[in-house]
N, C-alpha and C positions, 0 to 999 in steps of 0.2 A: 782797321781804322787807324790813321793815324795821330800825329800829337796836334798838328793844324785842327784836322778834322773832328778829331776827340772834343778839343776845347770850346770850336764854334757851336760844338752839338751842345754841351754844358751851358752855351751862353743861350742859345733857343729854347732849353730845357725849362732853363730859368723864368722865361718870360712867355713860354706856348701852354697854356696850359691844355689845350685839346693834343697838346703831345704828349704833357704829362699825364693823362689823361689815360691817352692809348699806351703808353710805356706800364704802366700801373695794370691795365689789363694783360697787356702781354704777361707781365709778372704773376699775375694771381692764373693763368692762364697753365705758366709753368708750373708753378707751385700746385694747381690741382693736378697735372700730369702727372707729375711725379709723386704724390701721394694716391693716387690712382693706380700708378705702377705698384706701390708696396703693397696697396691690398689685393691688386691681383696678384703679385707674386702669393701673400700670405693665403689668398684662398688656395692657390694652388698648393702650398705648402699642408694647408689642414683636409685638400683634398687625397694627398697623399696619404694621411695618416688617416684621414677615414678609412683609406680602401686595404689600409694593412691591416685596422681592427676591425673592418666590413665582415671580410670574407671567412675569417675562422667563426665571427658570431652568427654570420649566416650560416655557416653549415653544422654550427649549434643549436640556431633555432629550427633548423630542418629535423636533425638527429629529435630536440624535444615534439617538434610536429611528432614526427614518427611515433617517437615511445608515446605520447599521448592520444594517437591514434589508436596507437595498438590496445593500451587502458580500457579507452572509452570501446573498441571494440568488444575487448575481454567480458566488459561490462554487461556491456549489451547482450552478447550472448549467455553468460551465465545468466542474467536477469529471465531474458525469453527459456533459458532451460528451468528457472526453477518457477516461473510462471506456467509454463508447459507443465510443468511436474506437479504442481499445486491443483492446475485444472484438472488433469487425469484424474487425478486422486479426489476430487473434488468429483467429478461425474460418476468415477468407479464407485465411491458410495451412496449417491443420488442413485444410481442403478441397482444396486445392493440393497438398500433399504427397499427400494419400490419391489424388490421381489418377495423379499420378507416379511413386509409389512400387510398385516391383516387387523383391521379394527376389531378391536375386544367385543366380543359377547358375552354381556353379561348372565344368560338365559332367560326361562320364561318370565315375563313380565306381566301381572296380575293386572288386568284393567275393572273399573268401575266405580263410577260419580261416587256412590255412597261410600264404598269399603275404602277406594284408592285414601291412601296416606300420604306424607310427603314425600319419604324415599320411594314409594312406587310411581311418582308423577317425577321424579328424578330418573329410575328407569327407563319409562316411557319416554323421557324428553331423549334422553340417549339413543333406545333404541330406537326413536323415528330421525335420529341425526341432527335432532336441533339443539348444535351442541351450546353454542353461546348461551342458549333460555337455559339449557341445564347446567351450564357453571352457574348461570345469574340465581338458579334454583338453590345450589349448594352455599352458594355466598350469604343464602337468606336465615342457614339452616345454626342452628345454636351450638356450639362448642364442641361441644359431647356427641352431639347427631353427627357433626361434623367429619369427626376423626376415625369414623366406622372404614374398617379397611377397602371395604368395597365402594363404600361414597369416594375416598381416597382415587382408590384405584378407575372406578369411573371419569374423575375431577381429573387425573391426568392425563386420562386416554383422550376427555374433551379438549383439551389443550393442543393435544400432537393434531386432531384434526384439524383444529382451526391454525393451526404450523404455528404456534405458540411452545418450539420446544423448552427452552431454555428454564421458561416457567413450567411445562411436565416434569423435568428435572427435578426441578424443585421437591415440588408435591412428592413425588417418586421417592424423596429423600426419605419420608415419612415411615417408610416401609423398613428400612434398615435401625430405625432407630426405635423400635418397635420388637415385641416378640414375633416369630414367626407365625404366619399365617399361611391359609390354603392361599391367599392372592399373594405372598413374596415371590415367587418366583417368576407370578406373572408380570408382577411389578416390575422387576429385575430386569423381566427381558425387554416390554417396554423402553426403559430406562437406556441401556444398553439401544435400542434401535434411537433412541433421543439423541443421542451422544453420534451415533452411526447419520443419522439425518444433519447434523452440524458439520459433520467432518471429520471431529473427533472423536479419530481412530487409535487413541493410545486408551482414552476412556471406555470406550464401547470394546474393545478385547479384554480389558480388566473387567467388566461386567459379564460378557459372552462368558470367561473363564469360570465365573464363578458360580454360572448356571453348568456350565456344562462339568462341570467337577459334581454336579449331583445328579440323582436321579428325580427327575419331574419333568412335566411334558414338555418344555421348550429342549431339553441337553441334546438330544441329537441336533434339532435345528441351529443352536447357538455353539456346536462341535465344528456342524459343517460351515457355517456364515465363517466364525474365526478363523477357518485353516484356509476359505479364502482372504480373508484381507490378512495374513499373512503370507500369500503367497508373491 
C-alpha cells in the first residue's frame, strides 16, 4: 500500500464504520491466532515433559504392579498353606478322638420306685443317655451331693455328649484340685480327649502325659494316642 492509498484508506476508516467493523474482527481474528499458537506450542511443550517423566514412572508403576503381585501371591499361598495346615490338623483330631472316644460307664445301676435315691435317678438318667435331664438332675442336687467325684465325673461326661466341651473342661478341673480318687485318672483322660475334640493339641499331650507317666487303665491308651499326634 502506498502513501495515496494508505491515506484514502485512513480517510474511509474514519467515516465506514462496517469497515471498522470488519478491520476490528480481522484484529481480534489475529490476536486469537496467535494466542492459539502459544498454547499449542505450550501443550506441546508439557507434552514433552509428560512423556520424559511418563515413561520411567510407568515402568515404576509396572516394577510396583509386579512386586505387589508377587506380595499378594505370597499371601495367598502361605494363607491356603496354613489354612490347609489348620484343616488337617483339625480333622486328624476329629479322627483321633472318634477312635478313642468311648462314653463312660459308670457300672451297675440300681433301679426301684421305692429304694431309687437321687444320685441313682442320676445314674439311670446317664446310663439310658438322657444326658440334658441328668445335668438338669445334678444342677438340682445341694452342694455337698454335688461335689461327690463320680456325680463330677458323670456331670462331665454329660457335657462331652451333648459336645459341650469347653464346659466338661471345666468340671474336669474339679478333679485336679481335689485329692486323688479312683475317678482322677478317668477324669484326666476324659479331659485330655475334651481338649483333643477342640483341637487343642498342646493341652490334650500335657494331659495324655500325665496319664500315661502312671500306671492306671487309660496309660497304654493315652501312650499310644500321644506318640500319634506327635508324630
Amino acid at each position: 500500500m502506498n502513501a495515496q492509498e494508505k491515506t484514502s484508506f485512513e480517510k474511509e476508516l474514519e467515516t465506514d464504520q462496517s469497515l471498522i467493523n470488519e478491520l476490528l474482527l480481522h484484529h481480534e481474528v489475529d490476536k486469537a491466532i496467535a494466542k492459539e499458537t502459544k498454547i499449542k506450542n505450550f501443550r506441546q511443550s508439557l507434552e514433552a515433559i509428560h512423556q520424559d517423566i511418563a515413561e520411567p514412572r510407568k515402568n515404576k508403576i509396572v516394577n510396583l504392579q509386579n512386586k505387589w503381585y508377587w506380595a499378594a501371591a505370597s499371601i495367598t499361598v502361605f494363607s491356603g498353606t496354613a489354612i490347609y495346615t489348620f484343616s488337617k490338623n483339625a480333622q486328624t483330631s476329629q479322627k483321633l478322638y472318634k477312635n478313642y472316644y468311648e462314653v463312660w460307664q459308670p457300672g451297675f445301676v440300681t433301679r426301684g420306685i421305692e429304694t431309687e435315691t437321687v444320685n441313682e435317678a442320676i445314674f439311670a438318667l446317664f446310663d439310658d443317655q438322657n444326658y440334658a435331664a441328668c445335668i438338669e438332675k445334678i444342677k438340682q442336687l445341694d452342694s455337698e451331693a454335688a461335689i461327690s467325684p463320680k456325680i463330677q465325673l458323670i456331670h462331665g461326661c454329660s457335657l462331652m455328649e451333648l459336645g459341650k466341651f469347653n464346659e466338661a473342661i471345666k468340671v474336669f478341673n474339679y478333679f485336679e484340685s481335689q485329692d486323688y480318687t479312683i475317678y482322677t485318672e478317668t477324669a484326666l483322660w476324659y479331659k485330655a480327649l475334651s481338649y483333643l475334640r477342640n483341637d487343642d493339641r498342646a493341652m490334650a499331650k500335657s494331659y495324655l502325659q500325665k496319664i500315661s507317666d502312671n500306671e492306671n487303665t487309660y496309660a497304654t491308651e493315652a501312650s499310644e494316642l500321644l506318640k500319634k499326634l506327635k508324630e
